[in-house]
MOPAC internal coordinates of N, CA, C and O (Angstrom, degrees):
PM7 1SCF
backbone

  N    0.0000 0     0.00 0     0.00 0    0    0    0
  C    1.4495 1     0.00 0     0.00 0    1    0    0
  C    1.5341 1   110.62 1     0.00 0    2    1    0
  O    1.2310 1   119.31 1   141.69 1    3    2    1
  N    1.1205 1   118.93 1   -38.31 1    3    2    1
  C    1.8675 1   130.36 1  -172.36 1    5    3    2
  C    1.2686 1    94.19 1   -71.85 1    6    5    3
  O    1.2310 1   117.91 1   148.18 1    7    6    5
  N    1.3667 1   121.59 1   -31.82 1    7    6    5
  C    1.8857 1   111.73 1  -175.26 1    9    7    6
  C    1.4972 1   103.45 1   -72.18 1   10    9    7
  O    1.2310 1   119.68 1   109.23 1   11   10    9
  N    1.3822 1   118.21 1   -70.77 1   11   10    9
  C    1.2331 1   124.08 1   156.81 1   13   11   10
  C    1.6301 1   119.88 1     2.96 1   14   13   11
  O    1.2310 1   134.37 1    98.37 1   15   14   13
  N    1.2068 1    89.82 1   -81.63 1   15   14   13
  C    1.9439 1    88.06 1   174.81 1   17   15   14
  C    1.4075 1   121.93 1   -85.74 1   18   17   15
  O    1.2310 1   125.09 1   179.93 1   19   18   17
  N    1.2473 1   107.82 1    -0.07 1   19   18   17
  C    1.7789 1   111.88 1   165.02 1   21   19   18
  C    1.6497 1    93.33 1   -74.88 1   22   21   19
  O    1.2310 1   109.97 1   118.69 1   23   22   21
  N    1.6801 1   136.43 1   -61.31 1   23   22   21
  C    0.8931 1   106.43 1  -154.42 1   25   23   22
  C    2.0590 1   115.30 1   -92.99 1   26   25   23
  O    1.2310 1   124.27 1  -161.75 1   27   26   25
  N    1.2055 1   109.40 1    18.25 1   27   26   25
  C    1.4369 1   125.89 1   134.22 1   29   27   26
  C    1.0108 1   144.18 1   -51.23 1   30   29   27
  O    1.2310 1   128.60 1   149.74 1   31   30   29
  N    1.3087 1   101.04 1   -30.26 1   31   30   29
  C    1.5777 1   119.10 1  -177.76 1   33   31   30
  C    1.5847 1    99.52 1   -84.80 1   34   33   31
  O    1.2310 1   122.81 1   134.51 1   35   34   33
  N    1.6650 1   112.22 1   -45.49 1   35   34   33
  C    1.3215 1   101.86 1   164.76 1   37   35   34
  C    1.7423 1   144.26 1   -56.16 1   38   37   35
  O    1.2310 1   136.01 1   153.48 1   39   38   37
  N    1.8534 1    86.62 1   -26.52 1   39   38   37
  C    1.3154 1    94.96 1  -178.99 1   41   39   38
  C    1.6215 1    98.36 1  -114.88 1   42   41   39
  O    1.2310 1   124.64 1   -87.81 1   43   42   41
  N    1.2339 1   108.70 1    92.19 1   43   42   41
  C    2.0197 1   104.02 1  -175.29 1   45   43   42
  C    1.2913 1    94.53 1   -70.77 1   46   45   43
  O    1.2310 1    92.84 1  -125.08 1   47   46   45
  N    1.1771 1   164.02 1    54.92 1   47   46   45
  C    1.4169 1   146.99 1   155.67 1   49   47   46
  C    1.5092 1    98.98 1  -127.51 1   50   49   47
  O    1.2310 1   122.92 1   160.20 1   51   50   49
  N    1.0824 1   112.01 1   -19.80 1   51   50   49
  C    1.6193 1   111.66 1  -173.75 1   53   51   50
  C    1.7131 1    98.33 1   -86.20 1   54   53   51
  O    1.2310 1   119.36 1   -47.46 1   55   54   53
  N    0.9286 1   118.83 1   132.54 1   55   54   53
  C    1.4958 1   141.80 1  -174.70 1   57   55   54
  C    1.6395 1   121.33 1  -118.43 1   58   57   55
  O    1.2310 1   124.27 1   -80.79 1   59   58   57
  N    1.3032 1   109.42 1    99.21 1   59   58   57
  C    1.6221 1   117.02 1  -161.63 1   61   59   58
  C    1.7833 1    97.64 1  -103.11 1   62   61   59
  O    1.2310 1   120.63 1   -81.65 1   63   62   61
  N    1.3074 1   116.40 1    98.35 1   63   62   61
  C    1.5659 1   132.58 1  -160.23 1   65   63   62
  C    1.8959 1    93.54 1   -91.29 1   66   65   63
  O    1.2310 1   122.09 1   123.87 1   67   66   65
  N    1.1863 1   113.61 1   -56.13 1   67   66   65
  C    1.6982 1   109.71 1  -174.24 1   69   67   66
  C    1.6269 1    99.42 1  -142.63 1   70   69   67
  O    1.2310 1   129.83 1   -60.19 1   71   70   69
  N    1.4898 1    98.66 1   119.81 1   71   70   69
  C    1.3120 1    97.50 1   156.07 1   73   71   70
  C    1.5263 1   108.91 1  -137.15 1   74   73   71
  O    1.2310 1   123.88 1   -31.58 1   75   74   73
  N    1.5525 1   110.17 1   148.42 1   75   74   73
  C    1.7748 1   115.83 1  -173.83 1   77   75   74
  C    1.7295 1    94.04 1  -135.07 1   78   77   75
  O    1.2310 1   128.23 1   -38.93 1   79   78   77
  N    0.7891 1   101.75 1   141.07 1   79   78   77
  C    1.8032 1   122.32 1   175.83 1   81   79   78
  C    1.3694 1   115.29 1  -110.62 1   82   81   79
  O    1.2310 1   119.70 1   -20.56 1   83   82   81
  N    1.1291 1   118.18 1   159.44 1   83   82   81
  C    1.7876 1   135.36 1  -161.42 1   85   83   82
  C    1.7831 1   101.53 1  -145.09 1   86   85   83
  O    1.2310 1   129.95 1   -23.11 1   87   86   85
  N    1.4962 1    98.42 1   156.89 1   87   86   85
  C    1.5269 1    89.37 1   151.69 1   89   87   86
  C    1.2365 1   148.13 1   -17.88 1   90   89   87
  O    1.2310 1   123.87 1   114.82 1   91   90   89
  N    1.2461 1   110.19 1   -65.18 1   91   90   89
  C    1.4910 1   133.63 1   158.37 1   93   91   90
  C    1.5233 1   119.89 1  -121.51 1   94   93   91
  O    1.2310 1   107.03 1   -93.92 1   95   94   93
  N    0.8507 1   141.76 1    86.08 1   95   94   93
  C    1.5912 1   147.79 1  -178.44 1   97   95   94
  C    1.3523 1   121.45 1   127.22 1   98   97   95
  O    1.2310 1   121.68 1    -8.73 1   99   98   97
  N    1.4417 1   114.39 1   171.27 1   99   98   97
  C    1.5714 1   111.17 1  -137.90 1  101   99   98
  C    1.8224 1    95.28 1  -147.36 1  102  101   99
  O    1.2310 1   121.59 1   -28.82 1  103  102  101
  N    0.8611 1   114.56 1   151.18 1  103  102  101
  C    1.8240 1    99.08 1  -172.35 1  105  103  102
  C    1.8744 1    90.46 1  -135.66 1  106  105  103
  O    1.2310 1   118.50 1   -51.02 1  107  106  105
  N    1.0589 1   120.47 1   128.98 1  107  106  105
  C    1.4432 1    98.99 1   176.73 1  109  107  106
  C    1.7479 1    85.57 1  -142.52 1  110  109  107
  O    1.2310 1   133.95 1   -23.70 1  111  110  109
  N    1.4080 1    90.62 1   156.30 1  111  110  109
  C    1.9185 1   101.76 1   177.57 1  113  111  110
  C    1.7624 1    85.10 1  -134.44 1  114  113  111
  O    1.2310 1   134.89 1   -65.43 1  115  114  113
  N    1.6968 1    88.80 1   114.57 1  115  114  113
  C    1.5576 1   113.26 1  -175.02 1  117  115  114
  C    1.6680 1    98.43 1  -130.12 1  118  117  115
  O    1.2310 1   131.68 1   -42.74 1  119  118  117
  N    1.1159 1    95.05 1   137.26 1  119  118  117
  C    1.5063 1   132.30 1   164.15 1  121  119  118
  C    1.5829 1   122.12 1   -67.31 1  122  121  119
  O    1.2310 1   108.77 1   -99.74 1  123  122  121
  N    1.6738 1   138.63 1    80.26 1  123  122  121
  C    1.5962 1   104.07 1  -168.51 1  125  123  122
  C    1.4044 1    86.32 1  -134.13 1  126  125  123
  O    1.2310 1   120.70 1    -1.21 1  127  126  125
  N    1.7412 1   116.28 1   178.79 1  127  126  125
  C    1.5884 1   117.87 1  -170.77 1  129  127  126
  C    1.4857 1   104.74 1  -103.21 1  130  129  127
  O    1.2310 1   118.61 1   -28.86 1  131  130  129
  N    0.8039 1   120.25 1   151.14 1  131  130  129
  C    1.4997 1   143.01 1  -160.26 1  133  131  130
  C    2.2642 1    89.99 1   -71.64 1  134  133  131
  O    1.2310 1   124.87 1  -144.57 1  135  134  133
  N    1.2963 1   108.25 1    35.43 1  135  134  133
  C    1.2411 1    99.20 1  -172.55 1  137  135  134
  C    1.6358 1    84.90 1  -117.44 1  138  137  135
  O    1.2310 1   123.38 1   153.56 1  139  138  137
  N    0.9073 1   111.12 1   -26.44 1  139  138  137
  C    1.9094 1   120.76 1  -177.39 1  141  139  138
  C    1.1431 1   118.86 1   -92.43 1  142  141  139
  O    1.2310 1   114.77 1   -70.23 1  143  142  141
  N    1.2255 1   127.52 1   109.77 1  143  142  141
  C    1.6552 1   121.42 1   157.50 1  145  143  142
  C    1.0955 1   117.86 1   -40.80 1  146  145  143
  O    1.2310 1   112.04 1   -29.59 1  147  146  145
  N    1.3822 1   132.62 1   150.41 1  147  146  145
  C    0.9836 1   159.44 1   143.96 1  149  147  146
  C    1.8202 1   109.89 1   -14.09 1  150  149  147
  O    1.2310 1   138.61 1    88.50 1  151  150  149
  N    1.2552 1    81.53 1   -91.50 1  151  150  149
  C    1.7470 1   113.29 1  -179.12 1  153  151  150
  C    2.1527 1    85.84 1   -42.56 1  154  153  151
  O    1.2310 1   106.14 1   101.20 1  155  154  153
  N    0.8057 1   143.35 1   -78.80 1  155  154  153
  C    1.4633 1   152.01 1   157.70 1  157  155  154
  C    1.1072 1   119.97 1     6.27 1  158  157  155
  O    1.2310 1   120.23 1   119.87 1  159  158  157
  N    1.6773 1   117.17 1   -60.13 1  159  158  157
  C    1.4811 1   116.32 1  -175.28 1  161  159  158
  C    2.0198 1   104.35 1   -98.01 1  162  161  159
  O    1.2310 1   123.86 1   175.17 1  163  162  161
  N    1.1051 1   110.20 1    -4.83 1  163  162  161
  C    1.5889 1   119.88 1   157.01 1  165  163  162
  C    1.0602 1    86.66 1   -57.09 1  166  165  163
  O    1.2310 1   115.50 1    82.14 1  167  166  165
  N    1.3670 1   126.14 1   -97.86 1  167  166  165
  C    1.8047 1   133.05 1  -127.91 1  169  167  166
  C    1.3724 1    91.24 1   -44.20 1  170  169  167
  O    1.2310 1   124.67 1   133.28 1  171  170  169
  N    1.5605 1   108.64 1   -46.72 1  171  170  169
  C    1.6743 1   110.08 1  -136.26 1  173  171  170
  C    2.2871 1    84.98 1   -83.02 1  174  173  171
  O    1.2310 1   116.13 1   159.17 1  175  174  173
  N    0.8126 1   124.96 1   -20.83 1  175  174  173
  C    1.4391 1   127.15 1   164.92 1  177  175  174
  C    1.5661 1   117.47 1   -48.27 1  178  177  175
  O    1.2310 1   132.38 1   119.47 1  179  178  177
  N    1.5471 1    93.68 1   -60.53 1  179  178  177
  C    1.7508 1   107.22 1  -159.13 1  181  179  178
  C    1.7790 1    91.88 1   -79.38 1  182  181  179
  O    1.2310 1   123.52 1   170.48 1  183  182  181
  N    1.3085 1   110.85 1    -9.52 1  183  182  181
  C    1.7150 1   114.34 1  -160.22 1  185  183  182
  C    1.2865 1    89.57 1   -92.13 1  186  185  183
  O    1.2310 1    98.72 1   151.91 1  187  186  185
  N    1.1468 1   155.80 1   -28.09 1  187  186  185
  C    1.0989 1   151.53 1  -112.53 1  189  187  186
  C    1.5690 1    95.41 1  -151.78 1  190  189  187
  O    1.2310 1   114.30 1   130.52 1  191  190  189
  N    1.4200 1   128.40 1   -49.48 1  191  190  189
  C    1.3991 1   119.22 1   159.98 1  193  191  190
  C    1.1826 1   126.27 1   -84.63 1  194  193  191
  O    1.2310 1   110.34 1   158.94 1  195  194  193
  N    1.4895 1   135.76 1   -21.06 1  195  194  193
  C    1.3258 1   121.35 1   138.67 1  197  195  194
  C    1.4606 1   128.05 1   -24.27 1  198  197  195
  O    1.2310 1   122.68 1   131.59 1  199  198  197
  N    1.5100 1   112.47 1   -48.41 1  199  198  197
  C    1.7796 1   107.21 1  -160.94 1  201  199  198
  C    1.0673 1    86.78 1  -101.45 1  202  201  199
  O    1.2310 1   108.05 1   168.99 1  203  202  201
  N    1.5836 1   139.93 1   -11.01 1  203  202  201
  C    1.9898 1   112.24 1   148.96 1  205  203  202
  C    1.5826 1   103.54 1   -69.82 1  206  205  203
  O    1.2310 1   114.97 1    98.81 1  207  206  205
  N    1.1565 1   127.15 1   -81.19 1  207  206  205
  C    1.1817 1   116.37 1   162.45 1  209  207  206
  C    1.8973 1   123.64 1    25.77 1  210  209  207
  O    1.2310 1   129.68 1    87.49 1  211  210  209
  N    1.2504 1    98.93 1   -92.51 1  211  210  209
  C    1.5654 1   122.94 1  -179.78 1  213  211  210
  C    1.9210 1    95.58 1   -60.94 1  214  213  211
  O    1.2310 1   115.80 1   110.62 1  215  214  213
  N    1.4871 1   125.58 1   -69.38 1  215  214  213
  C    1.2069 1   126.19 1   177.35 1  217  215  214
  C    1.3755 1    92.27 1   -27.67 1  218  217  215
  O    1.2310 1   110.85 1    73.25 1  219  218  217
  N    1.3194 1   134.81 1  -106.75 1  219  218  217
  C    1.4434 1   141.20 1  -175.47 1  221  219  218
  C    1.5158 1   115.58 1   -11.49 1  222  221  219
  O    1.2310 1   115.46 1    94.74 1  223  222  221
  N    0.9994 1   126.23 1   -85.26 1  223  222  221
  C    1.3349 1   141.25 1   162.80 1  225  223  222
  C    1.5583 1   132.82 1   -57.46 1  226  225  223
  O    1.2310 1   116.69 1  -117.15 1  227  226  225
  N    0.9502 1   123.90 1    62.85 1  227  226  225
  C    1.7963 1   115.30 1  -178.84 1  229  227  226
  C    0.9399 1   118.74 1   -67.00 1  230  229  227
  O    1.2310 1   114.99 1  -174.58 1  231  230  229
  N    1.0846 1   127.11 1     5.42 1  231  230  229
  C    1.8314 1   127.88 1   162.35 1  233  231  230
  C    1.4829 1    99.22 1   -64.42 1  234  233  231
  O    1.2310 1   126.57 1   140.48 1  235  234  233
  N    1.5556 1   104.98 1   -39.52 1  235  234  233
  C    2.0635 1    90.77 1  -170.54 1  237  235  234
  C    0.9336 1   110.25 1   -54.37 1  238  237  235
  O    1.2310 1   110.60 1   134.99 1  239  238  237
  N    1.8207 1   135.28 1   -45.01 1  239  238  237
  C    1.0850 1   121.41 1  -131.10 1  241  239  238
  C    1.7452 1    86.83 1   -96.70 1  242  241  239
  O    1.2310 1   118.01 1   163.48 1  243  242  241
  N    0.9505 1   121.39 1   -16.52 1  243  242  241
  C    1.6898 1   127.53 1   163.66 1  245  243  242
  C    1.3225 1   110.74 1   -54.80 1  246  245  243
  O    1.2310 1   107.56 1   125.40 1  247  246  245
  N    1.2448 1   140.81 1   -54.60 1  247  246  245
  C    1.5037 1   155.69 1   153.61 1  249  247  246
  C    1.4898 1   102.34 1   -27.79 1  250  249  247
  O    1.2310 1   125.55 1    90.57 1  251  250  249
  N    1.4435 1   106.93 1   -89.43 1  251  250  249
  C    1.2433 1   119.21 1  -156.47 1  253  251  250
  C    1.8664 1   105.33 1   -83.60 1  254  253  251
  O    1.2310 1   116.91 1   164.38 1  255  254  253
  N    1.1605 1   123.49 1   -15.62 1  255  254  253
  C    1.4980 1   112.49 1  -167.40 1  257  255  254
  C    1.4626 1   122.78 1    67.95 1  258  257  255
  O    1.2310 1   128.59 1    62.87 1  259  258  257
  N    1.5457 1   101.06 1  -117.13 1  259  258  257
  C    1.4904 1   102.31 1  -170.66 1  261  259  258
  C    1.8924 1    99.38 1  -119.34 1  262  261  259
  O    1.2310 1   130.38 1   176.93 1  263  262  261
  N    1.3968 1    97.59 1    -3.07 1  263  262  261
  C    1.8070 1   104.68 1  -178.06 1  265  263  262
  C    1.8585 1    93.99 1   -74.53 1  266  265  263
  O    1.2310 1   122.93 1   -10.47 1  267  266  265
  N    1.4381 1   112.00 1   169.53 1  267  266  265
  C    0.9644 1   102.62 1  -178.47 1  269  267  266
  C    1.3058 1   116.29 1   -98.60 1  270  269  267
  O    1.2310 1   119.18 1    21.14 1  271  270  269
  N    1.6609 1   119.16 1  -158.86 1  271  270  269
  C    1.7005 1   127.88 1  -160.76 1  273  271  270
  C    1.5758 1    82.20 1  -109.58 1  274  273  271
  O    1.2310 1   109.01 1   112.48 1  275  274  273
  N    1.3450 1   138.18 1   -67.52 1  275  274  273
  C    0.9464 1   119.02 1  -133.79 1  277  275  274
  C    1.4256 1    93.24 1  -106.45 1  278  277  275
  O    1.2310 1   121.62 1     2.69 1  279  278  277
  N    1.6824 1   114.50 1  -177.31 1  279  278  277
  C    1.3130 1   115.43 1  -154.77 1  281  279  278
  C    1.7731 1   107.62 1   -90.66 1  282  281  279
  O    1.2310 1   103.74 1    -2.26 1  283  282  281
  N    0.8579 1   147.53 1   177.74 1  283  282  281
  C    1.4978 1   136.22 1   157.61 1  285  283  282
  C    1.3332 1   148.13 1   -49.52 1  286  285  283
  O    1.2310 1   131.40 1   144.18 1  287  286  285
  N    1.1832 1    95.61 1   -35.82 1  287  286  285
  C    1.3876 1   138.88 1  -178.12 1  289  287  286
  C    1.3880 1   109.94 1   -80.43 1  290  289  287
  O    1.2310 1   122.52 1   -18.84 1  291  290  289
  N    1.3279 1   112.77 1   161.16 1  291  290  289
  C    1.3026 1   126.48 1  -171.86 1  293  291  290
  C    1.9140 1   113.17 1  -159.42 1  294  293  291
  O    1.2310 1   113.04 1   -21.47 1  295  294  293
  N    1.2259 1   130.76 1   158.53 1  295  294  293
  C    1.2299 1   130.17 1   157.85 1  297  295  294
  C    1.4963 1   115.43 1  -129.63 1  298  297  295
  O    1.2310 1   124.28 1   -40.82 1  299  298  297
  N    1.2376 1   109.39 1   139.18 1  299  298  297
  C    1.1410 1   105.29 1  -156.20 1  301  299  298
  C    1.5689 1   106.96 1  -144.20 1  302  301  299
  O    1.2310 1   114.22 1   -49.14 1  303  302  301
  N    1.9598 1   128.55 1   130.86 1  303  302  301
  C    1.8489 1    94.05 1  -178.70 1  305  303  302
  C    1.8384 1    80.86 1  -163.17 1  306  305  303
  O    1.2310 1   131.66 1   -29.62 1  307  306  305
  N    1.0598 1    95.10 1   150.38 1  307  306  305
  C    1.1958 1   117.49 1  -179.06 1  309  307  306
  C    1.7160 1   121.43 1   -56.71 1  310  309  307
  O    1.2310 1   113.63 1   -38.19 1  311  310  309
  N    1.3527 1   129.65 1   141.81 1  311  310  309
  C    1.4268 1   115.89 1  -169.71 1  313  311  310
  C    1.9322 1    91.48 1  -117.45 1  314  313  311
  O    1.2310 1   123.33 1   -49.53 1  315  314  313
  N    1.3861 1   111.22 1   130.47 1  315  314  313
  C    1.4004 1   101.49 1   172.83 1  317  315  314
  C    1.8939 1    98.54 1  -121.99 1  318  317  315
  O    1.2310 1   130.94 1    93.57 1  319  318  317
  N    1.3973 1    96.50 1   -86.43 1  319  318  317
  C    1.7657 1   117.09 1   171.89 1  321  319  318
  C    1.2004 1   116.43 1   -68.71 1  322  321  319
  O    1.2310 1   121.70 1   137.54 1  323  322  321
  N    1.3224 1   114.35 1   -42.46 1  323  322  321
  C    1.7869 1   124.76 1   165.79 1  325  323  322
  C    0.7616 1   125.84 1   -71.34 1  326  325  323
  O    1.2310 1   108.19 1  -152.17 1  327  326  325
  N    1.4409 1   139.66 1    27.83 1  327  326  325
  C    1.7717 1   137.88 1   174.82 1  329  327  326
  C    1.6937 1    90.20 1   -65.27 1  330  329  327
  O    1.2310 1   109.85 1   100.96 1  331  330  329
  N    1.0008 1   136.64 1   -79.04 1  331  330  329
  C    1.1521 1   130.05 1  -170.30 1  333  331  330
  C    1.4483 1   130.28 1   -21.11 1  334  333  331
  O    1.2310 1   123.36 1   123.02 1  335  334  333
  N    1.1991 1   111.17 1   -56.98 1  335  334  333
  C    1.2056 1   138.34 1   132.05 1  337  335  334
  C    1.8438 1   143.50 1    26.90 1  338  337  335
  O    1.2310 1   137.28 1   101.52 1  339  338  337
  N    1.5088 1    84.13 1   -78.48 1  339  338  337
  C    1.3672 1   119.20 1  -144.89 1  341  339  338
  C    1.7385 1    65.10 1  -123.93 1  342  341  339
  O    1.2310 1   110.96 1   124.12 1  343  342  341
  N    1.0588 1   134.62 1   -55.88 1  343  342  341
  C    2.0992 1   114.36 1  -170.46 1  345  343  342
  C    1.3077 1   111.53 1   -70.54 1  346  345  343
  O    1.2310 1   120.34 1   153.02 1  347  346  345
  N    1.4577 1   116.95 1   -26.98 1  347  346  345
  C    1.5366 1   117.06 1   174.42 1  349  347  346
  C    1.2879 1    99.65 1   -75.00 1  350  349  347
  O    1.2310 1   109.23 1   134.86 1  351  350  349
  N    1.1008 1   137.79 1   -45.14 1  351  350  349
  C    1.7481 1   130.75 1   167.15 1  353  351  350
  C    1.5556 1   129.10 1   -49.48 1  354  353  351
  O    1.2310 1   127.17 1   137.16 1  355  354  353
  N    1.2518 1   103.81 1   -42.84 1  355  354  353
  C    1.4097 1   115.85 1   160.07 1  357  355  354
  C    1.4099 1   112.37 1   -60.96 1  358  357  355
  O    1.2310 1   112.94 1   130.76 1  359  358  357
  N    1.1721 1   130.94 1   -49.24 1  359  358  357
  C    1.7218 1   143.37 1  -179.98 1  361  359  358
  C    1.7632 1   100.99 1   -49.19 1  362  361  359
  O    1.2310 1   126.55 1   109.04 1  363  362  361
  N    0.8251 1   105.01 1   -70.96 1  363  362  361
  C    1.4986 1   128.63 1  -177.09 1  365  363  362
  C    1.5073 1   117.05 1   -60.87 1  366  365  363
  O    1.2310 1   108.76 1   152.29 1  367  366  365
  N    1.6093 1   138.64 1   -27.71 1  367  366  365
  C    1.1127 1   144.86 1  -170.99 1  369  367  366
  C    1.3827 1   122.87 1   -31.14 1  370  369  367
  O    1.2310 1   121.87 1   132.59 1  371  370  369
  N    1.6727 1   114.03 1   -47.41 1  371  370  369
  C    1.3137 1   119.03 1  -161.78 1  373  371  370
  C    1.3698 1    96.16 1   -71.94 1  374  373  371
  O    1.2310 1   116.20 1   127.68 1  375  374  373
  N    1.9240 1   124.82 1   -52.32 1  375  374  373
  C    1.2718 1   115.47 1  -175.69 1  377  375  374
  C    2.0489 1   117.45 1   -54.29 1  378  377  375
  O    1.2310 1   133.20 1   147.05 1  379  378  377
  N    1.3032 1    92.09 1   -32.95 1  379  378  377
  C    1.7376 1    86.05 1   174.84 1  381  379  378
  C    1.3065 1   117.00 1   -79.09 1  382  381  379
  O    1.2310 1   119.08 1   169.00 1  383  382  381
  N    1.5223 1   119.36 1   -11.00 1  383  382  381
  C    1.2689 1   109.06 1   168.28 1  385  383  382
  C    1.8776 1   125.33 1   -58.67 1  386  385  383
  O    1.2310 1   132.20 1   151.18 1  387  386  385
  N    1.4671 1    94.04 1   -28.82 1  387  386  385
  C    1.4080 1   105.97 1   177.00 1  389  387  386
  C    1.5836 1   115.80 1   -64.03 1  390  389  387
  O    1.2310 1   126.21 1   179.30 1  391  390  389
  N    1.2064 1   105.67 1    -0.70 1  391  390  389
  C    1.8407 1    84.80 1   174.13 1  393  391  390
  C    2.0084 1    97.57 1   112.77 1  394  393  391
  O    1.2310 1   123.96 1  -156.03 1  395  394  393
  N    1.0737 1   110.00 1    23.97 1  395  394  393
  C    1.7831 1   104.73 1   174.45 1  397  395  394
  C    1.9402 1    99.09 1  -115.72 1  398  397  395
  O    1.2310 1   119.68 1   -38.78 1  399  398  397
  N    1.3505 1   118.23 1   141.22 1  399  398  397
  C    1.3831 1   124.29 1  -148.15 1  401  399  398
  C    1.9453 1    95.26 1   -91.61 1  402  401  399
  O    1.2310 1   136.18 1   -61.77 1  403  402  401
  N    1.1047 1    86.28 1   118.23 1  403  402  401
  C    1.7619 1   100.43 1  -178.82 1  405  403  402
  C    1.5649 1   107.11 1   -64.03 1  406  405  403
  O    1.2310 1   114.67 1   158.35 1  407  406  405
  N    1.6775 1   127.70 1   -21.65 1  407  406  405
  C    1.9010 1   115.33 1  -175.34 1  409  407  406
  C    1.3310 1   118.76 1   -30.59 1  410  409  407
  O    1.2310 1   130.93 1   129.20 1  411  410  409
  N    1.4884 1    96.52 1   -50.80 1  411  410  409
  C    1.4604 1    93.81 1  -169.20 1  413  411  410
  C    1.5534 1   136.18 1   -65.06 1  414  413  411
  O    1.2310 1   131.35 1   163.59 1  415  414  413
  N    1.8765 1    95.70 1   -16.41 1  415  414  413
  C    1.7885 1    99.78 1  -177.45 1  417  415  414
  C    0.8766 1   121.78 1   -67.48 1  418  417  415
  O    1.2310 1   114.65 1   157.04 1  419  418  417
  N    1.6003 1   127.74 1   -22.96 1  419  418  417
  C    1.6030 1   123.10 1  -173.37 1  421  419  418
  C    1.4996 1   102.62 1  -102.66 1  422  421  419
  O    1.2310 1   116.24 1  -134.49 1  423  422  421
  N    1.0382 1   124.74 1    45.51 1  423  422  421
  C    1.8224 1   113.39 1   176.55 1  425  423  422
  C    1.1027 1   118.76 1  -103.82 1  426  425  423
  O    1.2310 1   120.10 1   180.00 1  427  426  425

């Protein structure tokens, strides 16, 4: 989470409104200007909590080496009418991770 808003701090226009974390994965509903790609403010996210990550922990970088922590991939979708939505989903993630059926949140 401290990387997260450390590298916010670098980018003050980017606006990180909800983020909830899991075992493995991270859900955040961010705010950025149409001056940044997409694919762009990922790297510089996953880049940035990785090397707290690894700093903290030196077992990772024993694990993983010089490949990275997080996976390649990404999901990613636009918030217009559904902000509401999409933050109560984010809020809620860990309990739906357990196995309760998501259809109904986006209707």
């Amino acid at each position: 989470m401290k990387a997260l808003y450390k590298t916010q701090k670098r980018y003050p226009d980017w606006y990180l409104i909800k983020i909830n974390t899991g075992n493995d994965h991270v859900h955040l509903l961010i705010e950025v200007p149409p001056k940044y790609s997409i694919s762009e403010v990922v790297q510089k996210l996953k880049a940035e909590s990785a090397g707290a990550l690894k700093r903290k922990f030196k077992f990772i970088s024993e694990i993983y080496g010089e490949t990275g922590i997080w996976s390649t991939g990404y999901f990613v979708s636009t918030v217009g009418l559904n902000e509401a939505n999409i933050r109560k989903y984010i809020e809620r993630q860990n309990t739906f991770d357990r196995g309760f059926d998501l259809t109904g949140e986006f209707e």
